[in-house]
C-alpha positions as CSV (number, residue, x, y, z in Angstrom):
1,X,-127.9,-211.1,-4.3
2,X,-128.7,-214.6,-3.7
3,X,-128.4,-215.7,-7.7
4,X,-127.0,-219.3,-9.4
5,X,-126.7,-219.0,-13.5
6,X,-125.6,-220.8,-16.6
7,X,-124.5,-219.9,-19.9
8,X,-124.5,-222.3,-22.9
9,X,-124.7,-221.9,-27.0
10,X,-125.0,-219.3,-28.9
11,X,-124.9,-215.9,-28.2
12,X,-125.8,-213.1,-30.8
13,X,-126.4,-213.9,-34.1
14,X,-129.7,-214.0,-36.5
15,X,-132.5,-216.7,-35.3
16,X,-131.7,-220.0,-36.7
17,X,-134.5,-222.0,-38.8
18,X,-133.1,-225.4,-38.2
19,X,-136.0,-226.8,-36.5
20,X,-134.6,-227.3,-32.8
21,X,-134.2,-225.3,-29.6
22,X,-131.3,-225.1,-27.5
23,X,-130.9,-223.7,-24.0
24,X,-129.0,-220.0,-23.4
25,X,-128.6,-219.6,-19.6
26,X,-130.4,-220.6,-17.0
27,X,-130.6,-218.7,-13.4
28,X,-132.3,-219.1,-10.1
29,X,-132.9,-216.2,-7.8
30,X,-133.3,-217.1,-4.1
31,X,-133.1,-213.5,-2.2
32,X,-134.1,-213.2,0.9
33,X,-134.9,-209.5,1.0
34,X,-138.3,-210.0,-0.7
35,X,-141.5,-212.5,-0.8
36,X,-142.6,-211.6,-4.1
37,X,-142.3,-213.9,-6.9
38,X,-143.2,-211.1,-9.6
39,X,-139.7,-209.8,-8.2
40,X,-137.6,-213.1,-7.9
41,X,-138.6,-214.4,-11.4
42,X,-137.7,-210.8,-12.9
43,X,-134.4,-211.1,-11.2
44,X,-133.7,-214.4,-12.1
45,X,-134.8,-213.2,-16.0
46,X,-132.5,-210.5,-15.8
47,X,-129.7,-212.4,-14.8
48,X,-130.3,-215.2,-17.8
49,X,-130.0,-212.4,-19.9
50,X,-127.6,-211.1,-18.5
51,X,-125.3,-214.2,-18.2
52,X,-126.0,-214.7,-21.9
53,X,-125.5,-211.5,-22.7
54,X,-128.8,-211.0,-24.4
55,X,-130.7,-207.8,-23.9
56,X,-134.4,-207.8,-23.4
57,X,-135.2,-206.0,-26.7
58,X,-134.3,-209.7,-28.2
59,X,-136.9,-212.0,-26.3
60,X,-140.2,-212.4,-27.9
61,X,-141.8,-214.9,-26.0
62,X,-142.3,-215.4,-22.0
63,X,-144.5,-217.7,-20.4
64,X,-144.7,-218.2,-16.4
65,X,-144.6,-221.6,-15.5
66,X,-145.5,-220.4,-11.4
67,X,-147.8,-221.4,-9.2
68,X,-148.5,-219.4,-6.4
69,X,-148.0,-215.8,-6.8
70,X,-148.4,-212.2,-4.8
71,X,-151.9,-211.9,-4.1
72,X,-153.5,-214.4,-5.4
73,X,-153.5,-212.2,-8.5
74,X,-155.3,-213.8,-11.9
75,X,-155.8,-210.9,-14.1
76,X,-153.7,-210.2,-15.8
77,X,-150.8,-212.4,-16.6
78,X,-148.7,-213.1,-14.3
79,X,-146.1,-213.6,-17.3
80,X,-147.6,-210.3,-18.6
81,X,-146.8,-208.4,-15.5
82,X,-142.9,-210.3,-15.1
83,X,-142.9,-209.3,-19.1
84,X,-143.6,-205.7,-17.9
85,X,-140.5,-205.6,-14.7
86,X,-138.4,-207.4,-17.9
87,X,-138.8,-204.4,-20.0
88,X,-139.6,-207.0,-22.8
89,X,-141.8,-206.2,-25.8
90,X,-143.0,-202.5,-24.6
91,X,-141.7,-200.1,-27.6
92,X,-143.2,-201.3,-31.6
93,X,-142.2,-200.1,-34.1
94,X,-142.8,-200.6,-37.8
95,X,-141.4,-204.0,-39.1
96,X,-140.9,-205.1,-35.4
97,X,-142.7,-208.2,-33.8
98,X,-144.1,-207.2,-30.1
99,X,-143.5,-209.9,-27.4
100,X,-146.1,-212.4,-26.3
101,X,-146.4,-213.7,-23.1
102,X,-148.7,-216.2,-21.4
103,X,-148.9,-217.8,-18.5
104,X,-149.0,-222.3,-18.5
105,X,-150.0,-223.5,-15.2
106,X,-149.4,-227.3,-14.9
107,X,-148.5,-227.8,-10.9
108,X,-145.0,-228.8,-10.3
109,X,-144.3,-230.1,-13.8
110,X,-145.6,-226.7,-15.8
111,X,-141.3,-225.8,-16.5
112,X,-141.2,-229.2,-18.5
113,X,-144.4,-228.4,-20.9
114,X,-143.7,-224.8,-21.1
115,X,-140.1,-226.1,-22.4
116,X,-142.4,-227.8,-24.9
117,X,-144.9,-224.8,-25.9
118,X,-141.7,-222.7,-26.3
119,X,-140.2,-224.9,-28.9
120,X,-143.4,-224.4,-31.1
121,X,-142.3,-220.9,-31.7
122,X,-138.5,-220.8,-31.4
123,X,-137.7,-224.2,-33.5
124,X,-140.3,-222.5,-36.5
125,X,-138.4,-219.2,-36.2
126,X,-141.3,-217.3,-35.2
127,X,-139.2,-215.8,-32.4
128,X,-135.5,-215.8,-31.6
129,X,-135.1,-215.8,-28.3
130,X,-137.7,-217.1,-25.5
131,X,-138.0,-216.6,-21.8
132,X,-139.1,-218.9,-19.1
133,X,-139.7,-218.4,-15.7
134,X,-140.8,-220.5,-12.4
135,X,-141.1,-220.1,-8.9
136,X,-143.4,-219.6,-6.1
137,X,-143.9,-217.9,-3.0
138,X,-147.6,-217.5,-0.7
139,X,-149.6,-214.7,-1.6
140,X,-148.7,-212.3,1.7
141,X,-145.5,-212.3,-0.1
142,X,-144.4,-213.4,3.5
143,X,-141.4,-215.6,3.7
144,X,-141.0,-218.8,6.2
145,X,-144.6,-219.5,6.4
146,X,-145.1,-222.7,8.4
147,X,-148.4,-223.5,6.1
148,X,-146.7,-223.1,3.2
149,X,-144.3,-225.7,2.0
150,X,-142.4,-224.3,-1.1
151,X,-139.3,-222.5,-1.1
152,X,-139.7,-218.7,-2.5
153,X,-137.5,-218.7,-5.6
154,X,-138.0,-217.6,-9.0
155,X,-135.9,-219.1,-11.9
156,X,-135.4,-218.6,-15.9
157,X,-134.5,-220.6,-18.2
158,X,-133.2,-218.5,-22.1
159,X,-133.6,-220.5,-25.1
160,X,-133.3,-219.7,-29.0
161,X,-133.5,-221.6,-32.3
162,X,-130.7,-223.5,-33.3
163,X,-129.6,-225.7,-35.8
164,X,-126.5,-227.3,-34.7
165,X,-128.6,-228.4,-30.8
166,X,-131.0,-231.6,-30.7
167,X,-133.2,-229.9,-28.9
168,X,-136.4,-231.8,-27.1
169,X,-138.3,-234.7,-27.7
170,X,-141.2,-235.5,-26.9
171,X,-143.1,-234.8,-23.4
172,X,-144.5,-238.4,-21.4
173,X,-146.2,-237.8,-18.7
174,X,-148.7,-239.4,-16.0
175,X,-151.1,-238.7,-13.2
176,X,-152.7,-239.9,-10.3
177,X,-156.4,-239.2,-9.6
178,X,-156.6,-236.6,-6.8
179,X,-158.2,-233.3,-5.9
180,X,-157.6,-229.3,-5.4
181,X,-153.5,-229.7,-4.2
182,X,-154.2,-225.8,-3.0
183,X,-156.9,-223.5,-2.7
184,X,-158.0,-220.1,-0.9
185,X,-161.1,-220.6,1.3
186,X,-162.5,-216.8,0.5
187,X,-165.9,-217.5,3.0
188,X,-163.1,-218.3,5.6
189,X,-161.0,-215.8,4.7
190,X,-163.2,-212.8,4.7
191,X,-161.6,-209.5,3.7
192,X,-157.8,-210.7,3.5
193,X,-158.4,-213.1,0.7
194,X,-155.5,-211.6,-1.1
195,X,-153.5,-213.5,1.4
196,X,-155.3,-216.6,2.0
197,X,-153.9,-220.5,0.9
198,X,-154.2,-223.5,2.1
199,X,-152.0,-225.9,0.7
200,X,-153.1,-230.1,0.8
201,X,-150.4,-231.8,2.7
202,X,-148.6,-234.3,0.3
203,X,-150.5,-237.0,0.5
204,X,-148.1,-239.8,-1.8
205,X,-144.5,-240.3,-2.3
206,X,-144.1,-239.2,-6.1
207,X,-141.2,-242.4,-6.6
208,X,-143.9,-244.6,-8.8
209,X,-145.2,-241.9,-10.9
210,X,-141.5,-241.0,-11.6
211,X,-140.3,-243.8,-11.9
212,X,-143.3,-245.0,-14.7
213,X,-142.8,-241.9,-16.8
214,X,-138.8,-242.2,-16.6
215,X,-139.3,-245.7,-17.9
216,X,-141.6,-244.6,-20.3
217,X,-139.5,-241.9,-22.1
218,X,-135.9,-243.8,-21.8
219,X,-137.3,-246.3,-23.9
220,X,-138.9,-244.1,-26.3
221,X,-136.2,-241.7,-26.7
222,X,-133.7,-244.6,-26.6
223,X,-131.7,-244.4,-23.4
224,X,-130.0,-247.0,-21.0
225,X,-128.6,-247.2,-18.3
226,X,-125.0,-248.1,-20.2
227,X,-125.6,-244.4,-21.5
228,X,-125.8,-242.8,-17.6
229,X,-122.7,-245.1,-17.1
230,X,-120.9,-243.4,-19.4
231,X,-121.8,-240.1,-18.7
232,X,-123.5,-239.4,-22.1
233,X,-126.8,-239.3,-20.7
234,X,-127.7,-237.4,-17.1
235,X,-131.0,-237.6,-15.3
236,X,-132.5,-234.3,-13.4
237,X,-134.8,-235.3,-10.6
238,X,-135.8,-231.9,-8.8
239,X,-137.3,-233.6,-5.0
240,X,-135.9,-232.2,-2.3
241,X,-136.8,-235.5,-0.2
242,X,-133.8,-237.3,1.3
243,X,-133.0,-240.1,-0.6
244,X,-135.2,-239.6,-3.4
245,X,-132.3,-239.1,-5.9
246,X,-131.1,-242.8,-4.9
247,X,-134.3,-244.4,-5.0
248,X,-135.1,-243.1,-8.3
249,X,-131.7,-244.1,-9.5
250,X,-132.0,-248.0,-7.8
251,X,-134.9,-248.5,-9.5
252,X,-133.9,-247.3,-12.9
253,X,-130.6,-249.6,-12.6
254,X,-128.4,-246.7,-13.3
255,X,-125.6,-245.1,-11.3
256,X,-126.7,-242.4,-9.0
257,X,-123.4,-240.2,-9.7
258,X,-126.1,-239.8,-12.9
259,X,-128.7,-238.8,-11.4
260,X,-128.8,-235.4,-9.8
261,X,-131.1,-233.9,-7.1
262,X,-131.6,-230.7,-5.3
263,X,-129.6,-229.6,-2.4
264,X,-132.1,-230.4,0.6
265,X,-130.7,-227.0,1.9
266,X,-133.0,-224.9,-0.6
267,X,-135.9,-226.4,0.5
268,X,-138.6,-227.6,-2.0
269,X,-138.5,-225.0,-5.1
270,X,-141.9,-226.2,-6.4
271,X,-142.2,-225.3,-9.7
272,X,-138.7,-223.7,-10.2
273,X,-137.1,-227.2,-9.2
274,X,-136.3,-228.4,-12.8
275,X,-134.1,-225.0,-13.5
276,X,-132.9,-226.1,-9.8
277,X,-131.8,-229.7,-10.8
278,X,-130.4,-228.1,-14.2
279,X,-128.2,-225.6,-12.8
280,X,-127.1,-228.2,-10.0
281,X,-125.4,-230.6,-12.4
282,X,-124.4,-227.7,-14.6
283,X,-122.0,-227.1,-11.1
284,X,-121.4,-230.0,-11.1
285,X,-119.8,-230.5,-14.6
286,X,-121.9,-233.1,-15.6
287,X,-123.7,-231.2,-18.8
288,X,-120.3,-230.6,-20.3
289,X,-120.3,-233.7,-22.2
290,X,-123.6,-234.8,-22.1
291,X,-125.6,-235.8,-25.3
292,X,-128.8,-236.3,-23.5
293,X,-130.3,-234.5,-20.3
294,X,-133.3,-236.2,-18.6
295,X,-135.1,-233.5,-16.7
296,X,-138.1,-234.8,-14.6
297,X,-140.6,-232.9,-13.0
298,X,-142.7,-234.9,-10.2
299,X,-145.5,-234.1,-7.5
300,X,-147.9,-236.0,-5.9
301,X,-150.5,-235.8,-8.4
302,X,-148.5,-236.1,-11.6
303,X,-145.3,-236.6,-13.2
304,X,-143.6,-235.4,-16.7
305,X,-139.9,-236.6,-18.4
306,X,-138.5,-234.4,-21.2
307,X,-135.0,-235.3,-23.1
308,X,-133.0,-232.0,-24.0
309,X,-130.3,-233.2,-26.7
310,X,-127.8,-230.1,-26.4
311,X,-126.4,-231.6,-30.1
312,X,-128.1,-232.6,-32.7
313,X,-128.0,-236.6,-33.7
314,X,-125.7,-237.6,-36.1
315,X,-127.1,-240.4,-37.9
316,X,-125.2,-242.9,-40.2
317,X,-125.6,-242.2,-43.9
């Protein structure tokens, strides 16, 4: 199987009440024996579980950050029905909390506020462990569609309580007026609606709403571009456009060995592309000693920055 993953923190253990959230494991699934992102995101859960050695029985929250999905399919959940393949939640029992699930929809930059929603529940201890999961595929569940841009992939990210992590600031994001990005024409499609997308060619090159939303949260969160220098600080910018990784660092003023992209080779992961940029520098070696990782999320229509602290601040007394 076609699978990246990442392990980090703690593993076992009671839930923490410290407050923050820090990140498990991370995996991508990229298999080319199926089209159906109900079955890629469940593989790519399973294996951030698996990497953190975490069984399923422990997770009490998933949300679907995906877009496009088998069938076109809106009732139920799609987290509901990746929840179900998980084998998350399905047995009560007395004194047991069941599982909750929901999906957040939010276009290319849903990973980066479902990071956010997930931290209301796991940094209050309301549950220990929580699941996230991206991706994308077209609704024939037919792979290497020329009318469909996006990569099939599905991706997870594990996170829990802590109280030793930073966890995440705040979210800053922006958008750029615009309509429907996607959309299935039903009156044109007649009876095979199920299968039927069409998907608005990018009209925009997403560089200025990145780069005003990086701006933005650098100097809220109080980062510069001595910090990237340094290698304290890393910056995850998930376009698959040649180049874009350079531009985005040339126009922030900090070095682009900082700044890390997607492999052009995967295509463009949609959704999925944060966990794509995050497991990318993780290869690369660059979270090891990072205090502060920038992820970005950025389409044509909007853009979102997030800091994850993987230690907490240490201020002076």
């Amino acid at each position: 199987m076609d699978k990246a993953s990442r392990s980090d923190s703690v593993r076992g253990g009671g839930g923490a009440t410290g407050g923050h959230t820090a990140i498990v494991s991370a995996a991508v699934c990229t298999d080319a024996d199926t089209g159906s992102y109900f079955e890629l995101a469940a593989r790519a859960g399973r294996q951030a579980l698996a990497s953190a050695r975490i069984p399923a029985d422990r997770v009490g929250l998933v949300i679907n950050a995906g877009v496009f999905r088998d069938s076109n399919i809106a009732e139920p959940a799609v987290a509901a029905l990746i929840q179900k393949r998980l084998e998350v939640g399905l047995e009560y029992a007395t004194g047991r909390l069941p599982a909750f699930s929901f999906d957040l929809l939010n276009g290319g930059t849903g990973v980066l506020h479902a990071l956010m929603a997930a931290q209301c529940f796991t940094g209050l201890g309301d549950v220990e462990y929580a699941l996230i999961v991206a991706g994308d595929t077209h609704p024939s569940t037919e792979r290497g569609r020329a009318d469909f841009p996006y990569a099939a992939s599905g991706a997870a990210i594990l996170l829990r309580a802590s109280d030793t992590a930073g966890g995440f600031g705040r979210i800053y994001s922006t958008g750029a007026a615009g309509g429907p990005s996607a959309w299935a024409d039903l009156d044109a499609a007649g009876t095979d609606g199920r299968n039927a997308l069409t998907v608005r060619a990018e009209g925009s090159d997403p560089l200025d709403l990145a780069d005003s939303v990086l701006r933005e949260c650098l100097a809220g969160e109080g980062l510069g571009s001595g910090d990237f220098a340094t290698g304290a600080a890393v910056l995850l910018v998930p376009a698959p456009a040649p180049g874009f990784r350079e531009r985005v660092a040339s126009r922030l003023g900090v070095p682009s060995a900082a700044v890390v992209g997607i492999d052009p080779f995967v295509g463009d992961p949609y959704s999925a592309g944060p966990v794509h940029a995050y497991l990318s520098a993780a290869t690369q070696g660059l979270l090891d000693d990072a205090r502060a990782v920038v992820l970005l999320a950025a389409d044509a229509d909007s853009a979102a920055a997030l800091v994850y602290r993987p230690q907490a601040l240490v201020t002076a007394s």
